[in-house]
C-alpha positions in Angstrom: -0.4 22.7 -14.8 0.0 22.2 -18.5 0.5 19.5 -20.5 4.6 18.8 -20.7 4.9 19.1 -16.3 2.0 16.5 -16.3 3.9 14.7 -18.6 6.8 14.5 -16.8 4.8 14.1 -13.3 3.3 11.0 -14.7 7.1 9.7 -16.3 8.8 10.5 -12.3 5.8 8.8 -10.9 5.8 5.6 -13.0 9.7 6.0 -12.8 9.4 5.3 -9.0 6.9 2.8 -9.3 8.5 0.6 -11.2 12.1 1.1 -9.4 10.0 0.2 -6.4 8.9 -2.8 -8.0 12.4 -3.8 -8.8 13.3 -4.1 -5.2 10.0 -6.4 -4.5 11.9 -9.8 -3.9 13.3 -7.8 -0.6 11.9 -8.6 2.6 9.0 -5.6 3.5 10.8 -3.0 5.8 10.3 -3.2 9.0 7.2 -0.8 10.0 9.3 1.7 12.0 11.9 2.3 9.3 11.3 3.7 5.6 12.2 1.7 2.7 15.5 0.4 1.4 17.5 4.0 0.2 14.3 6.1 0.9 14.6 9.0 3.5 11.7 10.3 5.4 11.8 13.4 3.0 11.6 11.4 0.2 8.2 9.9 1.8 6.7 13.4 2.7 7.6 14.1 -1.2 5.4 11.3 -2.7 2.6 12.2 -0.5 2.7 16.2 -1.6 2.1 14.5 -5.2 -0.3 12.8 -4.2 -2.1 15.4 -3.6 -1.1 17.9 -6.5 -4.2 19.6 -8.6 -3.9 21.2 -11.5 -5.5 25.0 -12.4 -9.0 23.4 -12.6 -8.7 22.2 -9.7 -9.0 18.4 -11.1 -6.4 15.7 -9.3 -3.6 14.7 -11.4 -4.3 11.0 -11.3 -2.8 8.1 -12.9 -5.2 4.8 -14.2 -6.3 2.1 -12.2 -7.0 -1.6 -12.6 -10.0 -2.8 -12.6 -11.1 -5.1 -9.9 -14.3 -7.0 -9.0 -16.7 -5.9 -7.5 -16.8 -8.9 -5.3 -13.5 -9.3 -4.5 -13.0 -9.0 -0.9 -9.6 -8.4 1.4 -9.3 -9.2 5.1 -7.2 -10.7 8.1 -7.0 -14.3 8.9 -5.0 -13.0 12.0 -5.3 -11.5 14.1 -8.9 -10.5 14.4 -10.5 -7.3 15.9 -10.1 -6.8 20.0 -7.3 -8.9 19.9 -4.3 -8.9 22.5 -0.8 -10.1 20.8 2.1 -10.1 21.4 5.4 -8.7 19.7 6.3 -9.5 16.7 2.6 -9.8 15.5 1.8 -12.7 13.4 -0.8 -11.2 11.0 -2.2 -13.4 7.8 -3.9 -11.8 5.0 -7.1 -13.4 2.9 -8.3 -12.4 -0.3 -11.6 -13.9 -2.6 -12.2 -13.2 -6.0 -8.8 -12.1 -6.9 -5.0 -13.5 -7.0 -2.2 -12.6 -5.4 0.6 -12.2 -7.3 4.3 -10.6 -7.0 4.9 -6.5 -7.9 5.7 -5.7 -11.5 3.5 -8.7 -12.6 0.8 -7.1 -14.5 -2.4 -9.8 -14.4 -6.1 -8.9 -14.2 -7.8 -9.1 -11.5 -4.7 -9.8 -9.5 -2.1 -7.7 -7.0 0.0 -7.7 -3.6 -0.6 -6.7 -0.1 -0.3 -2.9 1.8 -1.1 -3.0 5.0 -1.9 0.4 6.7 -0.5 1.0 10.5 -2.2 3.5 12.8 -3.3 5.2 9.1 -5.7 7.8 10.1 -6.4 9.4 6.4 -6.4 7.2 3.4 -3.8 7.7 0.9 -4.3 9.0 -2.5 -6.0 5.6 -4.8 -4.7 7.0 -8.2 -0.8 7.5 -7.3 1.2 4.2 -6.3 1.4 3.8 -2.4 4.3 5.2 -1.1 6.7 3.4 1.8 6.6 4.6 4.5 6.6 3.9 8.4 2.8 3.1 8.2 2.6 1.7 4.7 4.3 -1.4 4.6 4.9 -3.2 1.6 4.7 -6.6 0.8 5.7 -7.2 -2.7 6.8 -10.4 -3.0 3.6 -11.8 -2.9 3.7 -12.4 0.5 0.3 -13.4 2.7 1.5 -13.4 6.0 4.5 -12.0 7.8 5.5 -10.7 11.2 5.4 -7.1 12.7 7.6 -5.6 15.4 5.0 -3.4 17.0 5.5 -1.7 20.4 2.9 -2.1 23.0 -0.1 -0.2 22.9 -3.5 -0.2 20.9 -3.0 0.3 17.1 -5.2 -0.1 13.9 -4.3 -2.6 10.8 -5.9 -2.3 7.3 -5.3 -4.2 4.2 -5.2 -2.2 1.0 -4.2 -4.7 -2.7 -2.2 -2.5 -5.1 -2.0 -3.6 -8.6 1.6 -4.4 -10.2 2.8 -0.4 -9.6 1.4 -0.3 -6.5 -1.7 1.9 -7.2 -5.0 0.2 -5.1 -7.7 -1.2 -7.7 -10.8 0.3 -9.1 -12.7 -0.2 -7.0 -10.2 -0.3 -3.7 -9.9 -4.3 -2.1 -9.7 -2.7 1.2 -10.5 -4.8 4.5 -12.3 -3.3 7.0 -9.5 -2.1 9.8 -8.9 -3.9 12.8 -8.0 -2.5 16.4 -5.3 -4.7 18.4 -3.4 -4.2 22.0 0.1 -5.5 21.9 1.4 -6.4 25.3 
């Protein structure tokens, strides 16, 4: 990939970023629909960017915040073996960093992703995308309520700076199984 398509990867993926931002005071989408104006094409698009290379073979990333080493990311509620049930009242914690809205660039700081039934990890150097699984919460929001059908499923807490790409290192909990009844 030369230089000016890089270029202009970077522009459309900052471009989306921030117009993602934008739309942070929103309530997160529910976890079984996409976000506000975004199709379920448009979310299989920003995960085949995620994973573009270019002739060396290198990954096209984009920078990354720092964040403490110590900092660490987990769930108030529920905790691990739980039974719930639906909506899911789930509470996020966080040491060594702040939580702060989208689009508000400040070190050592960022908002909440938490990953549904997320088999694979997505891409750390491109913002997260929104998607059915990936549910944003960036408003600054440390708690909220998830419609979840019966069954087993997994939860994960992943912090994404102000465009939504996870720090340097990741603040990643460790993921969680629940049963909804």
């Amino acid at each position: 990939m030369n230089t000016t398509h890089r270029i202009t990867l970077l522009a459309s993926l900052i471009a989306g970023a921030l117009l993602t931002s934008a739309c942070s005071d929103r309530d997160p989408p529910a976890p079984e629909a996409t976000a506000p104006g975004e199709t379920a094409e448009h979310a299989a698009d920003t995960h085949a960017h995620h994973t573009m290379e270019d002739t060396r073979g290198e990954g096209i990333g984009l920078p990354r915040s720092p964040a403490p080493e110590d900092a660490r990311l987990y769930f108030v509620s529920p905790q691990d073996g739980d039974t719930v049930s639906s909506p899911v009242k789930v509470e996020f914690g966080l040491e060594g960093m702040a939580v702060v809205p989208a689009g508000e660039e400040r070190d050592h700081a960022g908002h909440h992703h938490i990953l549904i039934n997320v088999e694979e990890l997505p891409a750390m150097d491109y913002p997260l995308p929104a998607t059915e699984q990936i549910v944003h919460f960036g408003g600054g929001q440390t708690e909220a309520e998830l419609d979840l059908p019966p069954g087993t499923h997994t939860l994960q807490l992943l912090l994404g700076d102000h465009l939504h790409i996870p720090h340097e290192p990741p603040v990643l909990s460790e993921q969680i199984t629940i049963t909804v009844e």
